[in-house]
C-alpha positions in Angstrom: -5.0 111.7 6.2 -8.2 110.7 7.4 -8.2 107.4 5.4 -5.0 106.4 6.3 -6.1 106.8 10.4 -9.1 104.8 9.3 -6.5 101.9 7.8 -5.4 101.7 11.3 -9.0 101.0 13.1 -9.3 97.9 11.1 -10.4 94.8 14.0 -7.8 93.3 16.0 -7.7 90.2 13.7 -6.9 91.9 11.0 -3.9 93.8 12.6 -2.8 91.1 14.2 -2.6 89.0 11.2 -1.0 92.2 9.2 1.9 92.2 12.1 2.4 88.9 11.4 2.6 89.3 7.7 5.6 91.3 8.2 7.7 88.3 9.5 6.6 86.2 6.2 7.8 89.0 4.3 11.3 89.5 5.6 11.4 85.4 5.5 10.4 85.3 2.1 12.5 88.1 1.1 15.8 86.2 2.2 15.0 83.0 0.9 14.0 84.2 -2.6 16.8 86.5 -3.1 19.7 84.1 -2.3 18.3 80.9 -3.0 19.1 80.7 -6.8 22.6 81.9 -6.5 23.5 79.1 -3.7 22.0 76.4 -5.9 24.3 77.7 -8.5 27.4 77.6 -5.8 26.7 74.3 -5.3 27.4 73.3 -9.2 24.0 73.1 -10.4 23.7 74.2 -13.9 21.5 77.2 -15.0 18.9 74.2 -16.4 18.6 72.7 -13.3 17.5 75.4 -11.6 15.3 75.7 -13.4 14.1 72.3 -13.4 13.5 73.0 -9.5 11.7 76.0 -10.0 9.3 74.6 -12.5 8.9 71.0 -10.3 7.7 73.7 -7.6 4.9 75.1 -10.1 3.6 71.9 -10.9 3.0 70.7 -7.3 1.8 74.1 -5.9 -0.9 73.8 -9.2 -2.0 70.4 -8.5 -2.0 70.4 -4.4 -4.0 73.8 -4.6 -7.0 72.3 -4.9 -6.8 69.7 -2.4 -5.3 71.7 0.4 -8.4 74.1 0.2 -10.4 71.3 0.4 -8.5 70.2 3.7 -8.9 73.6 5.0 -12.7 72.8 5.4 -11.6 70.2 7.7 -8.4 71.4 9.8 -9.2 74.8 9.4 -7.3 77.8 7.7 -5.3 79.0 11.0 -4.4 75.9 11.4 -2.6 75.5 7.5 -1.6 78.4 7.2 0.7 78.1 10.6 2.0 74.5 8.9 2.4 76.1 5.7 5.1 78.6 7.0 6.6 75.7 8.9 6.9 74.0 5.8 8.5 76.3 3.9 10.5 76.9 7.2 11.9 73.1 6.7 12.8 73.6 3.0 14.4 76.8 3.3 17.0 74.9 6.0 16.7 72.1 3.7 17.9 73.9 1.1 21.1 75.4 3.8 22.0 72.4 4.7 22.3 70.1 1.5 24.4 69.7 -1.2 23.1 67.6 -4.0 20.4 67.4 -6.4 17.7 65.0 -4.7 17.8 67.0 -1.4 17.5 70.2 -3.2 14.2 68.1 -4.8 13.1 67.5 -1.5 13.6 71.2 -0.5 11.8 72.5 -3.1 8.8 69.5 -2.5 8.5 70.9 1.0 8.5 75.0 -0.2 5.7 74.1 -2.9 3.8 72.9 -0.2 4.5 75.4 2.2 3.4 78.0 0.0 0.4 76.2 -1.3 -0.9 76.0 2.1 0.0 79.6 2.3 -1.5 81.0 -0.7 -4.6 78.8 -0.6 -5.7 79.7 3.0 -4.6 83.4 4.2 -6.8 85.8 1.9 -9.9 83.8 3.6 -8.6 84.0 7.0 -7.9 87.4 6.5 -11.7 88.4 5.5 -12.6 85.9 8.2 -11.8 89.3 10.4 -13.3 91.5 8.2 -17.1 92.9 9.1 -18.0 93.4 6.1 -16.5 94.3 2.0 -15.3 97.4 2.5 -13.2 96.0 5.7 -12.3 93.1 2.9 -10.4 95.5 0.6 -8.6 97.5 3.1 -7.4 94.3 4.8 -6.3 92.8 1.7 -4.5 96.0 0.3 -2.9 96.4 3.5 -1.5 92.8 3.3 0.3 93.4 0.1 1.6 96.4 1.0 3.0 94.7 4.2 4.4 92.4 2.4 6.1 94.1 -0.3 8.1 96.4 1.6 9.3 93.6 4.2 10.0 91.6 1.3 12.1 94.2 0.3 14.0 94.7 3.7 14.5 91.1 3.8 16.5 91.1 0.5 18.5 93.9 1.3 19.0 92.1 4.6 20.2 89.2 2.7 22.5 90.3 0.9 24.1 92.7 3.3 24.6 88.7 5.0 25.9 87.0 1.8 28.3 90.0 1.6 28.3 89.5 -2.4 30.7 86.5 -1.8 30.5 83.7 -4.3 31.0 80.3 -2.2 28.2 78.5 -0.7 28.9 79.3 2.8 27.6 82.8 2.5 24.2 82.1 1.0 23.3 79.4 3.8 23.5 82.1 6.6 20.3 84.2 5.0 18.9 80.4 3.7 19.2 79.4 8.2 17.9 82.8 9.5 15.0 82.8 6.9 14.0 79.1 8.3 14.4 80.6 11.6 11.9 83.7 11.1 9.5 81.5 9.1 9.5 78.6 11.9 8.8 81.5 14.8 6.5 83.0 12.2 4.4 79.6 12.2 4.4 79.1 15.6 3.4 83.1 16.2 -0.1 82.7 14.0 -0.9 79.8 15.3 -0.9 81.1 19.1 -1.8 84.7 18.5 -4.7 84.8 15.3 -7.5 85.1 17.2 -9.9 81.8 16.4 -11.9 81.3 13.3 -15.2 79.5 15.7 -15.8 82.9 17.2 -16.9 84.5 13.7 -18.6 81.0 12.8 -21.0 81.4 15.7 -21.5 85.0 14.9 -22.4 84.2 11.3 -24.8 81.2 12.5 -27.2 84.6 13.6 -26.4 87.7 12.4 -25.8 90.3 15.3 -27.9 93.3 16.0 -26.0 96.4 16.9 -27.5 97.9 20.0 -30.4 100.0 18.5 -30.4 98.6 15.3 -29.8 97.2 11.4 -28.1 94.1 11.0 -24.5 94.0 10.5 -23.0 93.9 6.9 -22.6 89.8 6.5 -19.8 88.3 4.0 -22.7 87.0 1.4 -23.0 89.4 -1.2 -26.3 91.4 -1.2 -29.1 91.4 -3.3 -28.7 87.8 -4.3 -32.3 86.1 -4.3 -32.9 83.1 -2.7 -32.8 80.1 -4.7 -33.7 76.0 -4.8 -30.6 74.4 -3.6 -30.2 72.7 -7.2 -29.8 75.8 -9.2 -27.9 77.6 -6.6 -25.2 74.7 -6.7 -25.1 75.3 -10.9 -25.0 79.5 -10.3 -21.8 78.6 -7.4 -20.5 76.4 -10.3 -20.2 78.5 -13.1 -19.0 81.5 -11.0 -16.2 79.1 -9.8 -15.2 78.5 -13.1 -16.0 81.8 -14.4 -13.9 83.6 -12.5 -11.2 81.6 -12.1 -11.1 81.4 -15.8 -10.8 85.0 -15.8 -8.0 85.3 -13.2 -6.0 82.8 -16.0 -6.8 85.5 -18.4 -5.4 88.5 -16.9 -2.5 86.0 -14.8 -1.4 85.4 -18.3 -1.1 88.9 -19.5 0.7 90.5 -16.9 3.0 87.3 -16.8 4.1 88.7 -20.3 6.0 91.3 -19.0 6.1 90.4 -15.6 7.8 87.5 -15.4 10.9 88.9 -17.0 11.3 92.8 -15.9 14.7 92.6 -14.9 16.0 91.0 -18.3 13.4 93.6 -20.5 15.1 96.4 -18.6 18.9 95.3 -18.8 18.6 95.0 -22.4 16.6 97.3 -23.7 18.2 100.6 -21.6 21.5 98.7 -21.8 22.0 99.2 -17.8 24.4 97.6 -15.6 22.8 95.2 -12.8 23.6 97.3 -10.3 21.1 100.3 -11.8 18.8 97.3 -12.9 17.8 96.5 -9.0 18.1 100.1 -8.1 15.3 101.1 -10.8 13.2 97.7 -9.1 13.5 98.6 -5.6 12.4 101.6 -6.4 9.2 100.0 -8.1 8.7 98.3 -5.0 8.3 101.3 -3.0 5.7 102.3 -5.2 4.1 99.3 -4.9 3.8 99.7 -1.8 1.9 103.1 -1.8 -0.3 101.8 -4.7 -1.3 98.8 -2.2 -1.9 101.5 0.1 -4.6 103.5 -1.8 -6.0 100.6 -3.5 -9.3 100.7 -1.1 -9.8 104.4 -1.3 -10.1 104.4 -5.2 -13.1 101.7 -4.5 -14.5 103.9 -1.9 -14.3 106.9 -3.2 -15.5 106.2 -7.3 -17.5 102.7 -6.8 -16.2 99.1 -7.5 -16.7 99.1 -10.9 -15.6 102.6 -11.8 -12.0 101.7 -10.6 -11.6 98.5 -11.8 -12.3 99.4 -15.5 -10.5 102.8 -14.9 -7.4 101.2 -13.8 -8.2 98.8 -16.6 -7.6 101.4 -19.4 -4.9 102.7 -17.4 -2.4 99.9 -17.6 -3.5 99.4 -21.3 -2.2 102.6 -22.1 0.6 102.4 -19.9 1.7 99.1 -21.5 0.5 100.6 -25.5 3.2 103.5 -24.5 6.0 101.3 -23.1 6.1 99.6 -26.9 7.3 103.3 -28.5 10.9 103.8 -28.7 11.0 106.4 -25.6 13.7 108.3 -24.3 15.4 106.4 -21.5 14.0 108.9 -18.5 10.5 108.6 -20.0 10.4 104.5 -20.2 11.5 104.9 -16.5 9.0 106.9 -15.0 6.2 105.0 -17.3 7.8 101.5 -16.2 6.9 102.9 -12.5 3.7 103.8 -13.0 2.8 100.7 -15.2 4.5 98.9 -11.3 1.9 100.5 -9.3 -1.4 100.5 -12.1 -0.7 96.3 -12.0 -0.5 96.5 -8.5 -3.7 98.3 -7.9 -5.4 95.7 -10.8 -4.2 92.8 -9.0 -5.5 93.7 -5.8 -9.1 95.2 -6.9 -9.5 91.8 -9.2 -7.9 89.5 -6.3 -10.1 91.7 -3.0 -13.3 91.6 -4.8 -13.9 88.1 -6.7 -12.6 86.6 -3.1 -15.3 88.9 -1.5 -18.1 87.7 -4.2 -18.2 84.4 -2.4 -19.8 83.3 0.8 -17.1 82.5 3.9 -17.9 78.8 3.4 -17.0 78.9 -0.4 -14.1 80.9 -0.3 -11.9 77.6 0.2 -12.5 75.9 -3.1 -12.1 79.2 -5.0 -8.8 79.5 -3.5 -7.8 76.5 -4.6 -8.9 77.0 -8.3 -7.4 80.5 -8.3 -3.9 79.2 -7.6 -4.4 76.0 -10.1 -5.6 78.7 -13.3 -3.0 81.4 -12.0 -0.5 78.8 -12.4 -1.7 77.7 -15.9 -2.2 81.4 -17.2 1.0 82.6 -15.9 3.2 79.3 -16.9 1.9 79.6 -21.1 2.3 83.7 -21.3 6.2 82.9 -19.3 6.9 80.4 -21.6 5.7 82.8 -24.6 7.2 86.0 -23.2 10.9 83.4 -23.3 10.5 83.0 -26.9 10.1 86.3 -27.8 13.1 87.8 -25.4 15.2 84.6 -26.9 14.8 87.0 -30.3 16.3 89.8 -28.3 13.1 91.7 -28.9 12.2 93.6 -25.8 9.5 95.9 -26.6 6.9 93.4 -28.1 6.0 91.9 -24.9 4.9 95.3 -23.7 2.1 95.5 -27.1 1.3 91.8 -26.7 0.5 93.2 -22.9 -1.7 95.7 -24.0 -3.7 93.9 -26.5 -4.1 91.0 -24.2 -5.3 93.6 -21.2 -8.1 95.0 -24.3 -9.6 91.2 -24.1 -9.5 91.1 -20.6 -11.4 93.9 -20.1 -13.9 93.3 -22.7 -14.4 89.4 -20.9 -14.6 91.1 -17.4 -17.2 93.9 -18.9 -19.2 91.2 -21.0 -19.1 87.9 -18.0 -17.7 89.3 -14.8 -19.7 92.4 -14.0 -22.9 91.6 -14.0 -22.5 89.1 -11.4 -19.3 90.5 -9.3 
């Protein structure tokens, strides 16, 4: 109990932002759930849609890069307002057209959106924190945020769409979630508190009345180096760990891109049970995001990273056995919440690795190698459910995970 009060006294910044986040969740909810099945009310084909979809990939993977390079310019509070604007203007987009090349233009205007999104609001977020510990709890507190508005905002969208089939019924959620992300951009960019403030205070670190310096953003213990070899040691980490985030992006894409199908057809359930058995896994995500932080605090960084590690490798060897159907279901939960708490350790602390005024440029790369790692294992993970074989991807998992952890042991450690 006394954790979760201490979740609460996080700065202002940070629960400020975290109010905020639960408008882009219920926004993001609506659009996501309805948006396919209007396209397809409209009389695009099945391919088609997914033409869209993957157009979107490729422009969030190569603008990544660029927009975190803006950010050092305009400033993240400042993207990250126009991003939800952005995808604001495609979601209405989207309402209000009827043929392919506006749906093109819809989708060019969400990519971007969400670039500017992805690329700039972990940083802002830790641009709040005091110090690492303040870093994790924030960004665990996001997700969780997230996820369960995410979820109200789909079952808010489709108590709109009514389960009708014409066009007319998916535009109403498409309109309201333009309207909630549009108040939503203009909300962060009046209300986040301003990014100079910190700037200054990092300039000269403060003195508490009485004493030690504050914790600072720069991880400790580094030794100072010659500018020259510090700008090779900032390279390689760059690529180092974004390398890595392809790596384990790749191997929980196996499975992850594809749960709904791998569930359908393996327990041979009905679509109805389908979504209840995955609203249900996002409720645990949602407590998993929750207790993400104390697992750091309480057993040490590394600890629970390769604990959770060898957790989801088991998880995912045992969802390969042929399992009664009550046993698959409570392991598919658990596996829910074990990548959840992976995801968020690996994402909190490589972000928190780097100095404030690197943070940009690894946000880019992150979403540019995500996007590559998660794109190959998708398009594997297709082949394999095309042979109608739905328990391989859960091995292939699993085996992939063993690397991972034996890269993160081997490279990542040692300088995380």
């Amino acid at each position: 109990m006394a954790y979760l009060q201490e979740l609460w006294r996080l700065p202002a910044g940070v629960r400020r932002f975290l109010a905020t986040e639960a408008l882009y969740g219920i926004g993001i909810g609506m659009y996501a759930l309805v948006l396919n099945l209007h396209l397809l009310s409209q009389g695009l084909k099945a391919d088609q849609v997914g033409t869209l979809a993957s157009i979107g990939i490729l422009i969030m993977g190569v603008s990544a890069i660029p927009v975190s390079l803006l950010a050092n310019r305009l400033g993240r509070k400042r993207l990250l307002a126009v991003g939800a604007g952005f995808v604001a203007a495609g979601s209405l987009t989207y309402a209000v057209s009827e043929s392919f090349g506006y749906f093109l233009a819809a989708q060019t205007l969400v990519s971007v959106g969400l670039t500017l999104v992805e690329t700039t609001e972990v940083q802002l977020l830790f641009r709040y924190c005091a110090n690492r510990k303040e870093e994790t709890r924030a960004y665990s507190l996001m997700f969780a945020v997230f996820t369960a508005f995410t979820g109200a905002g789909m079952l808010a969208a489709g108590y709109l769409a009514g389960g009708g089939g014409d066009g007319g019924t998916y535009r109403t959620p498409l309109l309201l979630s333009a309207a909630i992300l549009l108040s939503l951009g203009v909300l962060r960019a009046v209300w986040l508190p301003s990014e100079k403030k910190r700037a200054a205070a990092e300039d000269k670190p403060a003195t508490p009345s009485g004493g030690a310096p504050q914790e600072t953003l720069v991880p400790s213990g580094e030794p100072e180096e010659a500018p020259a070899t510090a700008k090779i040691g900032l390279r390689r980490k760059l690529w180092l760990f974004a390398f890595f985030l392809a790596l384990i992006s790749g191997s929980l894409a196996l499975t992850g891109s594809f749960l709904n199908v791998i569930v359908k057809f393996r327990l041979d359930w009905a679509d109805g049970s389908v979504s209840q058995l995955l609203a249900a896994n996002g409720l645990v995500l949602f407590v998993c995001s929750l207790l993400t932080p104390y697992l750091i605090e309480r057993f040490g960084r590394n600890t629970a990273i390769v604990a959770v590690f060898a957790s989801n490798l088991l998880l995912f060897a045992l969802l390969y056995a042929q399992l009664p159907e009550l046993l698959f279901v409570a392991l598919f939960l658990l596996r829910g919440g074990g990548t959840t708490m992976l995801s968020n350790l690996l994402d909190s602390q490589l972000m928190s690795a780097f100095s404030d005024r690197e943070r940009n440029l690894f946000a880019g790369m992150r979403s540019v190698f995500r996007s590559a790692g998660s794109s190959g294992a998708t398009y594997a993970a297709g082949w394999i459910l095309a042979g109608e074989d739905y328990r391989l991807p859960f091995l292939l998992t699993a085996v992939a995970l063993a690397f991972v952890l034996a890269f993160y042991a081997k490279w990542i450690r040692p300088v995380l």
